[in-house]
C-alpha positions, 0 to 999 in steps of 0.5 A: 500500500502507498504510504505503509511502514508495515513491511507485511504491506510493502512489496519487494524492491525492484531489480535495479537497473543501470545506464550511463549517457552517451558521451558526445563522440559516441551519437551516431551519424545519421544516413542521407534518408531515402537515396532514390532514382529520380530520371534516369534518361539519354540525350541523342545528338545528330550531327550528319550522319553521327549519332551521340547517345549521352546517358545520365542519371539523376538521384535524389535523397532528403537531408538530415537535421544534425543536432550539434550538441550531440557531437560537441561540447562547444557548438561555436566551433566551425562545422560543415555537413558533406554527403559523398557519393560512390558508385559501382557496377556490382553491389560489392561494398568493397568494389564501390569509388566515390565519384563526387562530395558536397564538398566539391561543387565544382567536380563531375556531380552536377548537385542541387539544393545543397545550400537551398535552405528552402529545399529538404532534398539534394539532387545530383546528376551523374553524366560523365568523369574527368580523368582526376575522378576515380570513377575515369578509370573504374567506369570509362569516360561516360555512363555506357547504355544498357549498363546496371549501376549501383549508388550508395552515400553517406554524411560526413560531419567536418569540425575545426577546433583548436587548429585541428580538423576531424570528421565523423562518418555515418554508415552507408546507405543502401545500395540503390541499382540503376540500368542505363537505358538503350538510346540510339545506336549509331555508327559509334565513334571508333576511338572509344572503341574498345578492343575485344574480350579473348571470352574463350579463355579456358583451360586447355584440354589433353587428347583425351579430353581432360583439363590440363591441370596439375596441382602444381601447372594449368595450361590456358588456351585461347583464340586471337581475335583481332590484330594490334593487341596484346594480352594481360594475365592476372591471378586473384583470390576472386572472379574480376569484374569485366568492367573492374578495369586496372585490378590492384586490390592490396588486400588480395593475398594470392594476387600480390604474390601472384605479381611479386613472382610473376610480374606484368604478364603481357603476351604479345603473339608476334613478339620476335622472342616470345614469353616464356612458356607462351605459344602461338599459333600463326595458323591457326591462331591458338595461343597457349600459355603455361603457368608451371609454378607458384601454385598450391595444390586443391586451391581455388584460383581465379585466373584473368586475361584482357586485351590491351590496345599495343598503341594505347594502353589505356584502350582495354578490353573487358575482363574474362575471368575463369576459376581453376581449381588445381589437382590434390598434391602428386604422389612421388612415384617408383621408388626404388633401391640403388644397390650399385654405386652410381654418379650423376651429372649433366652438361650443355652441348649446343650441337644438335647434330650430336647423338647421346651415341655419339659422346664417349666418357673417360674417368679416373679413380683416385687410385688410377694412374690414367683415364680410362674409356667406358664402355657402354655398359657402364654409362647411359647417356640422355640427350633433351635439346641441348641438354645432356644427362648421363649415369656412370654405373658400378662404380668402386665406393669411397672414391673419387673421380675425374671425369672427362666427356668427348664427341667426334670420335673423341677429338673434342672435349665436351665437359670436365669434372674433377673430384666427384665422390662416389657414397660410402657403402658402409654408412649411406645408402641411395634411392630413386623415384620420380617427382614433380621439380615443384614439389619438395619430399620429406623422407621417413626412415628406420632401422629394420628393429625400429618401432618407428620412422625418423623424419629426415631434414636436408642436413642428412643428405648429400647436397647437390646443385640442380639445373637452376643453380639451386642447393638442394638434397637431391639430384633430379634428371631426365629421362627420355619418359619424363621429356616433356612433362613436369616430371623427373628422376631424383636420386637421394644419398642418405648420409646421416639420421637423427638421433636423439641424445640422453640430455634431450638434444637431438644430433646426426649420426652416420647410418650404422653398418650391416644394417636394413634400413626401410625408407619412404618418401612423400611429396611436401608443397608450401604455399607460396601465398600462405606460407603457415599452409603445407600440402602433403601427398601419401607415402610411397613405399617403404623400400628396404636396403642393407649397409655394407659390412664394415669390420674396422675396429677402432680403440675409441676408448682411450682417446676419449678419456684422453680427449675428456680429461683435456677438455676439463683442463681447458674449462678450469682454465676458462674458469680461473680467468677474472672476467667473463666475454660479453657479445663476442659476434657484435664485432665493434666492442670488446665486452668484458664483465668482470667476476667478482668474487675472483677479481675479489681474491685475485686483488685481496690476494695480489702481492703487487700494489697493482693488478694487471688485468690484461683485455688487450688480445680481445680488444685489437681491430675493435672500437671500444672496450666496454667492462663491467666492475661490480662495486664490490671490486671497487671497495676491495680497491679502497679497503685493500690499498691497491689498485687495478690496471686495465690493459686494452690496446694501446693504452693502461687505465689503473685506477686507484683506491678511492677513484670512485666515492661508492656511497656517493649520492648518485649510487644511493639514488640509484640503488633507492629505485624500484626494482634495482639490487646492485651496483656495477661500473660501465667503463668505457674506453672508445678508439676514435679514428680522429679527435673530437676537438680539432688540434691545432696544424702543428700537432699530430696524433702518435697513439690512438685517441681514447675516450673514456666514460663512466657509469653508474649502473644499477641492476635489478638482479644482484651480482651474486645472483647473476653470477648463478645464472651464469654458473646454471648456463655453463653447467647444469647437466641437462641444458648446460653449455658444458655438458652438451659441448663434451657430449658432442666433442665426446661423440665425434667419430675417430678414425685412426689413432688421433695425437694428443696435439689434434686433441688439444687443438680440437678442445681449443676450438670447443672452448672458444665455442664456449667462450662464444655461446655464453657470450650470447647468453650475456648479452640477452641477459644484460643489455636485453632481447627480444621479450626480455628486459636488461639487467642493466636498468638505470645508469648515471654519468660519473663526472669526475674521479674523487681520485686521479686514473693513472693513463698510460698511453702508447705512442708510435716512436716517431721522432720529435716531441711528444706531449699528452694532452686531455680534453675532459668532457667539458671542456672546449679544447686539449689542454697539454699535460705536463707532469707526465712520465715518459717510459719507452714507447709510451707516457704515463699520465694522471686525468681527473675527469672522463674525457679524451685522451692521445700523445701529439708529436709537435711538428715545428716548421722552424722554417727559417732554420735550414739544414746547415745552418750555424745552430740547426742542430743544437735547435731542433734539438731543443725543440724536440725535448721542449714545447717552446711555444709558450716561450717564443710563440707559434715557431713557424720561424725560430729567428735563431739571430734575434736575441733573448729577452728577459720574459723569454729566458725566464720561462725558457728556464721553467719549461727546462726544468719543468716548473712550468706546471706549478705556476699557472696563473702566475705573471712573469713578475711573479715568476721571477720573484719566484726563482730570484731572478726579479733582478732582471726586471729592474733595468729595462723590464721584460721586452729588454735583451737578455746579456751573457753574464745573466745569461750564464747565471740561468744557465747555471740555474738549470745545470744546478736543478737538472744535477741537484748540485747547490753553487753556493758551494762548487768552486771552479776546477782551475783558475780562470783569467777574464780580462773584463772580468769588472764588468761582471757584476758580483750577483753574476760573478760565481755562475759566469766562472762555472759555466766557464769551467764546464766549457759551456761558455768560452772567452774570446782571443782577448780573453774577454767575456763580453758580459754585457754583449746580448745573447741570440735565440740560436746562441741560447738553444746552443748553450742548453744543449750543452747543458743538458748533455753534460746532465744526461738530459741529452 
């Protein structure tokens, strides 16, 4: 009752039932209502004798009434109602084109009504096509008469919001037919006339009345019907409409790969060189074309042709479309043993007046001294064209033979073929049938106490090459019943079966000894289109043949444990190394992941400070190396004291402890993200064919340029746990590397005794296959495949070393200085790096940042110091020890006769004795302060001329740093008389007497020193040679 409280009273509550209102992009688009026919006539024009049909039809449909609201959220935006309009002669959705929109007023459609607000309907009339128009090529120029036509339309709703164009579709109407009416028939006008359909495409017929169709071959037939014509074949997955005009459906399957291996088949019947398997008949003027392959067998095809006008292509006939249904697969038939040993082969000979009689074959087995002719008996040969096939019969097995084919009585030789092998009885056999070249044959075999057949694949059988240069598994050859049909003569030699082995795998083996075997064979067609559907015809046979005896008795038993017990040595060894390879076949990075519990010990336990860990041999002719360190080996590194040298290719990289701050923000960061277990260092070492940043004209690279990275990254498995998986790959019993690379190399036949030398060979090929296979196993399990995500997650940058890496590059010996010069990633040019050591070949250095590393040598032109020049030597000399191009500028000319000034001598006395790189940023006042030699600024400053007496002084600075001597308190070996000596002043005095003593200066006849005389550029490189060749400097 309404209003109760008493639940007796109240009903139950209803179902509930829930709804969600549509959003504005789901509202239909409304269909143009009621498409209809509203005239559908011809207009006639008569000019003279010429008569003009002109067919039109005109439609009719009522517009719709769009609320906007139901497709927008903002009706202000511009919006446009448009009805397009399709058209075609079959209702076929799929097959209909538009020919005209609302859109376009201008075009082929004649619309009316469309912005008449007063009119409810729109009329459009259809009459003729320009060649822009889809339906040109589709339907002709002009509506033809007598013709049906079908129509369809829909609305489409444009909108332009936000700078953006979309559109909403309706569905399609109802398709609404049209038949053309007759009008009147004139004479026509001959250019539109179109040549005649070949409506006598069939499939040809054999004597006996039967269609020839094969399931892998048709034969077509047709009649010439008129000159000037060619003629077009198509294959489709449906019938082509005769008026469907140029076919190119993308979603047709069969005829894309029908195009894709046949091409525009154009047959022309008075070609001078006719297609391939197309023939005509001049008198009667029958055509005939064979399509012998690409097809499926038990599938339905449809198969086109049309004439095309040879002046103008675009003049063509009507389609003429048939089906053919091809034939089940074709069972191989006669099957049979070869018991004899037999060889097969084939040559040309383009001498059609030669009888297969008429050649004689002469062979020599490897045990032969000469060639020997054969007689009739133990060869056949069959001649096709020009085409020879012979069959050499009773043959000795295991041999080889050299075969040699003459005509004209033996005087010209035909064909030539050393080497041909004959099957080995004991462990092959051969068989023989007849086939279809299209098909491919799968063979089934057991031995005779065998429950069941084993399938076997081309890897079991002799390989050959066929008449069309194709590898396949067996040998085909006509005969002179199968010339002229789809049909030849295989042989097959079965080498080898397949076995499967205790851990699961499966591996060829050589058939077995004084054995039956039972064997069959069926044909196997692939569809060319499909390729996931496979044609199988029945099984032919079995037939049974018997190995040969073979009682050689082989010891295998003490080689394999010879072999097993050196393949484990080699695996320890593999084992013991510090790193695991990574990606091995890349062929650009050498890939390194370090182990770390024994890079852990091997560091722990090193009783040097540095651990050598030499890449180097990996790393030649590749473009980088790429190591991975886990952190632990890192902070084995701090807590231990020691350090870890990394060779590669020309170049050591030592880091030190403390290179790298392991609980630096970046790596907590890192290890804080989801899913990241570890931490392992990426350093990358890169071997750049040219710098990065250009060097200057003067400096030429003399080692490789380097380019060093490091990264942090953070892994989402831990060290440990990859380290597992690693040891599972290399030695889980059933699926390991190792177990199945023993089995295999176990199981490898031997014959005859085998030297411990071929074993150990033999295992250093396994191990590398090892090394390589698990080095793809890395790969996919460290930076990812297909399906598989990388352990390598998240990586940082690392910026720059908490401690400096130790860089030892090598250089290419070539004479001249040599400098190491750094450009760390932020920087915008090399900079020279002067504390370096020089060891050999190669300069040790420290960098503190990733960047790019290489030696330059400096190539000085000092041009105008020429060969014989008074200081030449004593020049290049110097120039070769010591970049001087912060002393006397870029040296393109040296000026040996200009003399020294003061700034200049100061700074020459820093590059010699290498203090240079402790005063950068000091101004030449500074630096004299520095060495006490501000005196020299006193009188005249920086730019005035350096004389001898301060000269000698510097001079003797050098000597006394280069030979660690103090000069306060080394007097002079003898006396020395100086007849100016008063014009040295007493700062002076001390140095000018030693470097007299030590003959670097010398008085003149006067024995005067000159002290106040000025010193040249040539002068003072002199004077330093000197020097430094009394130190060992030189």
């Amino acid at each position: 009752n309404r209003n109760a409280e008493d639940l007796e009273k109240m009903s139950d509550k209803s179902v509930i039932v829930s709804f969600t209102t549509r959003s504005a992009q789901e509202f239909d688009v409304p269909l143009p209502i009621n498409l209809r026919v509203s005239k559908n006539e011809a207009d006639v024009f008569i000019d003279g004798e010429n008569i003009e049909v002109s067919n039109y039809i005109e439609m009719q449909f009522d517009k719709v009434n769009i609320n906007w609201s139901n497709y927008l959220l903002d009706t202000s935006v511009e919006k446009k109602i448009y009805y397009d309009i399709y058209m075609s002669t079959r209702p076929d959705i799929n097959s209909f084109k538009l020919i005209g929109t609302t859109e376009d007023m201008d075009g082929d459609l004649l619309f009316i009504g469309v912005d008449d607000p007063r009119s409810t309907s729109i009329k459009f009339t259809v009459r003729e096509f320009s060649q822009d128009n889809p339906g040109y090529a589709a339907f002709g120029k002009k509506l033809r008469p007598n013709t049906t036509y079908y129509f369809i339309a829909r609305t489409r709703l444009s909108i332009k919001d936000e700078d953006q164009e979309r559109e909403r579709l309706s569905e399609y109407t109802p398709a609404v037919s049209v038949t053309t009416v007759k009008g009147e028939v004139g004479d026509g006008d001959e250019s539109a006339k179109r040549p005649l359909a070949p409506t006598d495409f069939e499939i040809a017929l054999d004597e006996e009345g039967t269609p020839k169709v094969s399931g892998s071959s048709v034969e077509f037939t047709w009649m010439r019907r008129e000159s000037n014509v060619i003629y077009n074949i198509i294959c489709t997955a449906r019938r082509v409409e005769p008026n469907e005009g140029i076919y190119s459906d993308v979603e047709d399957a069969i005829y894309q790969s029908f195009m894709a291996n046949f091409g525009e088949i154009l047959l022309d019947p008075l070609a001078e060189t006719p297609a391939d398997n197309f023939v005509y008949d001049p008198l009667t003027e029958q055509m005939k074309y064979t399509i012998d392959k690409w097809l499926f067998p038990n599938r339905l095809y449809y198969f086109s042709i049309r004439a095309i006008d040879k002046d103008d292509p675009s003049r063509y006939s009507a389609w003429v479309s048939i089906p053919v249904t091809t034939s089940l697969i074709v069972q191989p038939e006669f099957l049979e043993a070869v018991t004899d040993v037999q060889l097969g082969f084939f040559f040309d000979d383009t001498d059609i007046y030669t009888k297969s009689e008429d050649y004689t074959v002469y062979i020599k087995s490897d045990k032969d001294l000469k060639l020997n002719l054969l007689t009739r008996d133990k060869y056949t040969i069959v001649k096709i064209g020009t085409r020879c096939y012979v069959r050499l019969v009773n043959l000795k097995p295991n041999s080889y033979y050299d075969v040699r084919v003459y005509k004209n009585n033996g005087t010209s030789l035909v064909y030539t073929k050393d080497g041909l092998t004959t099957r080995d009885i004991y462990h092959n056999v051969e068989v023989k049938w007849r086939g279809i070249s299209e098909y491919k044959y799968e063979f089934a075999i057991k031995a005779e106490l065998d429950d069941e057949y084993t399938v076997l694949t081309d890897a079991n059988f002799e390989r050959y090459i066929d008449e069309d240069g194709r590898i396949r598994p067996y040998y085909g050859e006509k005969s002179i019943r199968t010339s002229g049909t789809q049909y030849v003569d295989y042989y097959a030699r079965i080498k080898t079966i397949p076995v499967e082995t205790e851990e699961g795998d499966v591996k060829n083996v050589p058939l077995s000894s004084n054995t039956k075997y039972h064997i069959k064979v069926r044909a196997v067609r692939e569809d060319p289109v499909d390729k996931s559907l496979v044609a199988y015809s029945k099984y032919i046979g079995p037939v049974q043949i018997r190995t040969n005896f073979n009682q050689e008795d082989y010891d295998e038993e003490d080689t394999k444990r010879r072999k097993e017990a050196m393949f484990y040595d080699r695996i320890d060894k593999l084992e013991e190394a510090l790193y695991w390879r990574v990606d091995i076949e890349n062929g650009v990075s050498n890939k390194i992941l370090i182990k770390r519990d024994r890079m852990v010990n091997a560091i722990e336990n090193n009783i040097n400070n540095i651990l050598v860990l030499d890449i180097s041999k990996h790393a030649e002719g590749l473009l980088e190396d790429i190591i991975y360190i886990p952190i632990k080996v890192i902070e084995i590194l701090d807590t231990s004291g020691k350090g870890l040298c990394i060779k590669t290719a020309g170049a050591e990289y030592t880091l030190r402890p403390g290179v790298v701050d392991t609980n630096h923000i970046d790596v907590k960061e890192i290890l804080n993200s989801a899913n990241i277990n570890d931490i392992y260092y990426k350093l990358n070492i890169r071997r750049l064919d040219k710098p990065a940043k250009k060097l200057s004209k003067d400096e030429k690279p003399v080692s490789i340029i380097n380019k060093m990275s490091v990264d942090i990254v953070g892994t989402t498995i831990t060290s440990s746990k990859l380290e597992e998986e690693i040891y599972d790959r290399m030695y889980n019993k059933s699926s390991g590397i190792v177990a199945r690379k023993l089995n295999e190399f176990l199981n490898t036949p031997i014959k005859g005794s085998v030297s411990s030398k071929e074993i150990e060979d033999e295992v250093l090929k396994i191990i590398e296959e090892i090394e390589y296979e698990l080095s793809k196993f890395l790969k996919n399990r460290i930076e990812g495949t297909r399906g598989v995500s990388p352990v390598m997650a998240k990586t940082k940058e690392v910026g720059q070393f908490e401690k400096p890496v130790m860089v030892r590059l090598v250089h290419t010996g070539e004479k001249g200085l040599k400098i190491p010069y750094v450009s760390y990633n932020g920087d915008k040019d090399w900079n020279k790096v002067s504390n370096a050591v020089y060891i050999q070949n190669s300069i040790v250095f420290n960098v503190f940042e990733p960047g790019e590393f290489v030696i330059i040598i400096l190539d000085i032109p000092a041009n105008d110091v020429y060969e014989g020049h008074p200081y030449s030597e004593d020049i290049r000399l110097l120039l070769s020890k010591y970049d001087l191009r912060e002393v006397f500028g870029s040296l393109e000319s040296f000026y040996p006769k200009e003399n020294v000034r003061v700034n200049e001598i100061i700074l020459l006395y820093e590059v010699v004795t290498e203090k240079d790189i402790l005063n950068g940023g000091l101004n030449i006042r500074q630096r004299a302060q520095k060495y006490n030699l501000e005196d020299l600024l006193n009188s005249g400053g920086t730019t005035r001329n350096v004389n001898k007496q301060e000269t000698a002084r510097v001079i003797m600075m050098v000597y006394s740093d280069r030979t660690n001597l103090n000069l306060d308190y080394v007097v002079p070996s003898k006396n020395i008389y100086i007849n100016d000596e008063n014009k040295i002043h007493k700062t002076n005095y001390r140095q000018v007497l030693m470097a007299l003593d030590l003959n670097i200066f010398t008085l003149n006849e006067g024995y005067n020193f000159d002290p106040d005389k000025p010193v040249t550029r040539g002068e003072i490189a002199t004077l330093l040679v000197k020097t430094l060749k009394l130190t060992g400097d030189m």
